[in-house]
Structure formats: C-alpha cells, structure tokens
C-alpha positions as CSV (number, residue, x, y, z in Angstrom):
1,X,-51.7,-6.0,19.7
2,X,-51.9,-2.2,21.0
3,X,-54.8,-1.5,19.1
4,X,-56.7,-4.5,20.6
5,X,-55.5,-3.4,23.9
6,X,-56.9,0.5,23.2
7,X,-60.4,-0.9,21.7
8,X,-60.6,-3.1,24.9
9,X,-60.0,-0.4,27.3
10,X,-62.6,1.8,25.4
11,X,-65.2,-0.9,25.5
12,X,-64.5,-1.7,29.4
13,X,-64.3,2.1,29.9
14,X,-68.2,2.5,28.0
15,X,-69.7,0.0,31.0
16,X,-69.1,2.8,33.4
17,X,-70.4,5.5,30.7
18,X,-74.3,6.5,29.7
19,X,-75.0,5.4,26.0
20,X,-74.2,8.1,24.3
21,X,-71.2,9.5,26.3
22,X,-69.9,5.6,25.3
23,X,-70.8,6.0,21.9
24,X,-69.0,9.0,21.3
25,X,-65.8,7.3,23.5
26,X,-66.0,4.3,20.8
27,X,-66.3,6.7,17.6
28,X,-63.1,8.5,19.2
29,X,-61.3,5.5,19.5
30,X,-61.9,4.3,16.4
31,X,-60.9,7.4,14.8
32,X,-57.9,7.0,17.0
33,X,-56.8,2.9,15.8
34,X,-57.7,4.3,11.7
35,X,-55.3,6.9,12.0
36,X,-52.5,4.9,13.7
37,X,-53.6,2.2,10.9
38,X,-53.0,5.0,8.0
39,X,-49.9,6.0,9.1
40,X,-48.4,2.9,9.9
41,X,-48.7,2.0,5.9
42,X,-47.4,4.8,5.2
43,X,-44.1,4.4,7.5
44,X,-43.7,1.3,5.9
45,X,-44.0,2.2,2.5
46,X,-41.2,5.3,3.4
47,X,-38.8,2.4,5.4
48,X,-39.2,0.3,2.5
49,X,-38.3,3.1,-0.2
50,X,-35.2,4.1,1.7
51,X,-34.0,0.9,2.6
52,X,-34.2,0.0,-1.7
53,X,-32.7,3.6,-2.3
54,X,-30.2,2.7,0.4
55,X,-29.4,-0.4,-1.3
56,X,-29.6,0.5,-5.0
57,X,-26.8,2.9,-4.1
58,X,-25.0,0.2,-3.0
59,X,-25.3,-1.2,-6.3
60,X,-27.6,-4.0,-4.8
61,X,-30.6,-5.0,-7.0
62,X,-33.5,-5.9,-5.0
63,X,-35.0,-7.3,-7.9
64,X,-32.3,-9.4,-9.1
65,X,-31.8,-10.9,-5.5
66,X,-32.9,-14.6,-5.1
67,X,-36.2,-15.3,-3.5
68,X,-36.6,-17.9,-0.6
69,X,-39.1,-20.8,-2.3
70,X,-42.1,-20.5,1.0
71,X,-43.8,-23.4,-0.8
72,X,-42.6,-25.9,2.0
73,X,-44.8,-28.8,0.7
C-alpha cells in the first residue's frame, strides 16, 4: 500500500510541475518503488533462509511438516 501511496503523491505532485520537470519526478519515483520492490524479495528470501536454518537446527524438517489442504471446495 506505501508504494501506491508514493506513486499517488508523485502523480498529484506532477499537476503542479511543467512536463518535463514531472517526467523526470515520475522516472525518479519509479526508480524509487523498483528498488524497494528488489529488496523486499530479497529480505524475504534471507528471513525465509534463516528461519529454515533456524529450524533445521532445531531438528525441524520443513519439508517433512504437514501441509494445510487450501482446496476448500
């Protein structure tokens, strides 16, 4: 929802702006969502390695563990 909220603002910002200074305001900001895009896979990817390293020292198989049946029909 905070990227929404950042594109908005840029967009309502660029009514105030000359076309190109807008442009260049929608280019940064959509530099801006990408990156925070990027690395939010890749803190999710590191939370989830730790949390099965954390467990597999624990002597927990994630794999083994049952699996909740989402097929509700």
């Amino acid at each position: 929802m905070c990227q929404v909220h950042t594109a908005v603002a840029a967009v309502v910002q660029c009514w105030s702006l000359d076309r190109e200074s807008g442009q260049r305001l929608l280019a940064r900001t959509a530099d801006q969502i990408a990156y925070h895009q990027r690395r939010g896979v890749l803190a999710r990817e590191s939370h989830t390695r730790t949390t099965i390293s954390k467990l597999q020292r624990q002597g927990i198989n994630v794999d083994m563990l049952p699996r909740c049946d989402l097929d509700t029909t």
